[in-house]
Steps between C-alpha positions, in 0.01 A plus 500: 500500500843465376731366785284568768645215778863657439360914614328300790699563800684165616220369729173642336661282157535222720139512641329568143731221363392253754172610457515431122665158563151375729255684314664311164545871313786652338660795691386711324116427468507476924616857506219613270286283727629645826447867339158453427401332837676784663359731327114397495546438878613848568272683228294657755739672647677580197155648361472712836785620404435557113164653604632747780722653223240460214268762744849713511530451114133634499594780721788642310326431127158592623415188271295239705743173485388188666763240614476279205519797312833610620609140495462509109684820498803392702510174231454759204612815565719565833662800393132668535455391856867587586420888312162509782650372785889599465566501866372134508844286642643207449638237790814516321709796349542412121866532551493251824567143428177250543602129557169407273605753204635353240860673387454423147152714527466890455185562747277810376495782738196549646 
């Protein structure tokens, strides 16, 4: 994660930083840690969500796709899932500015 604590807004930095300070971890390693708590605490709802649109995938292909299915075909092949589901939005526009996306990154359109 290369400069993560400075594309933090101000006081999300300043509550992973003291975070890092108690917990005795580098910045850096606390916002890997804080991703992966956050996201193993809300992986059942984000696998409601992958399975809802893994029965859509399934409906459009006519292939049956299970939600761990379409999980390793959003991690290997996006562009697929975009091509089945192209009316599938985002919560941003990809020309709207995100305070989490990194400027130095060209994001993939769905």
């Amino acid at each position: 994660m290369d400069s993560l604590p400075q594309s933090l807004p101000d006081y999300e930095q300043r509550l992973l930083t003291a975070l890092a300070y108690f917990l005795g971890r580098d910045v850096d390693s606390q916002a890997r840690a804080c991703l992966c708590m956050y996201l193993r605490q809300a992986e059942p709802r984000i696998m409601a969500q992958v399975n809802y649109y893994a029965h859509r995938f399934s409906q459009a292909t006519g292939q049956p796709t299970s939600g761990y299915e379409l999980l390793d075909l959003l991690t290997q092949s996006p562009e697929v899932v975009s091509q089945a589901l192209p009316d599938l939005g985002r919560v941003h526009a990809a020309e709207a500015a995100d305070v989490f996306s990194d400027p130095r990154v060209d994001y993939p359109s769905p």
